[in-house]
C-alpha positions in Angstrom: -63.0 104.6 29.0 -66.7 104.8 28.0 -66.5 100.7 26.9 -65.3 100.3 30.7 -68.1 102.6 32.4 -70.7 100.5 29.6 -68.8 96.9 30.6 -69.1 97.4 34.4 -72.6 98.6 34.1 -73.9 96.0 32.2 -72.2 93.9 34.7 -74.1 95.3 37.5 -77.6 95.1 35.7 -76.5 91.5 35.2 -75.7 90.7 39.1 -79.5 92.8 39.3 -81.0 89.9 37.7 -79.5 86.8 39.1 -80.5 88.6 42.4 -83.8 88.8 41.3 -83.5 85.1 40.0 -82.3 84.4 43.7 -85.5 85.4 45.7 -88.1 83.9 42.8 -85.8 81.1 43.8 -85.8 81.5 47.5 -89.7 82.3 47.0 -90.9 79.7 44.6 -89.0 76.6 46.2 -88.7 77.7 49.8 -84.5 77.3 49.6 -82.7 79.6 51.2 -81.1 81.9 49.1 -79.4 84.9 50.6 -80.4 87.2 48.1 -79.8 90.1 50.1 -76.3 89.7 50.1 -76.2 90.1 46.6 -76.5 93.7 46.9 -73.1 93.9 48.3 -71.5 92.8 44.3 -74.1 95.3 42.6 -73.0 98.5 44.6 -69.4 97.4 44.0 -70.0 96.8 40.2 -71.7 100.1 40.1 -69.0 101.9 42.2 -66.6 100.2 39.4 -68.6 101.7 36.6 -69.2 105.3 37.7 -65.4 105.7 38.7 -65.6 106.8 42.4 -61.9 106.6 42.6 -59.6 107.5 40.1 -59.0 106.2 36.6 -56.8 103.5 36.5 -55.2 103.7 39.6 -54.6 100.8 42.3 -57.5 101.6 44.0 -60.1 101.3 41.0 -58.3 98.6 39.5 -59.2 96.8 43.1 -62.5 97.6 43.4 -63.3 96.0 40.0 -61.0 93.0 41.2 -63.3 92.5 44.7 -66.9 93.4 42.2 -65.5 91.0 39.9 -65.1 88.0 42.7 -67.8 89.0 44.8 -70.2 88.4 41.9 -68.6 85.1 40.6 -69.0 83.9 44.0 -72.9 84.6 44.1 -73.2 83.4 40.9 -71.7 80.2 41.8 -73.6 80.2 45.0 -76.6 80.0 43.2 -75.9 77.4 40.2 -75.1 75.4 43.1 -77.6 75.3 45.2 -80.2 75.7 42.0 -78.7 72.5 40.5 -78.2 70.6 43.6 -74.7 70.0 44.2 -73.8 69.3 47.4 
């Protein structure tokens, strides 16, 4: 139990700094970024760690499901527009 409250912490410090990443971004090369939105994954991830809801139970297991995706997808977000993909 304490490796999951560690994982899903360090996850959330993670999603912290790709949102930081984001507005330097945003900032530096004038793209729009969203950055804001990237809250939304952190306060999930965080919710995750600190166990809001109870321990392994469908409702825990879900939030960690929705942090989990809502982070890939700003992650992904990013790489793409940082790289250029279109």
């Amino acid at each position: 139990m304490i490796l999951e409250i560690y994982a899903w912490t360090v996850a959330g410090f993670i999603m912290i700094f790709v949102t930081v990443i984001a507005k330097f971004y945003q900032k530096k090369f004038g793209i729009k970024t969203f950055y804001y939105f990237y809250v939304f994954p952190i306060l999930v991830l965080f919710t995750a760690a600190f166990h809001l809801f109870f321990y392994n139970s469908y409702m825990s297991e879900s939030i960690e499901l929705i942090g989990s995706i809502g982070s890939f997808l700003a992650s992904f977000f990013l790489y793409r527009l940082m790289v250029g993909v279109k």
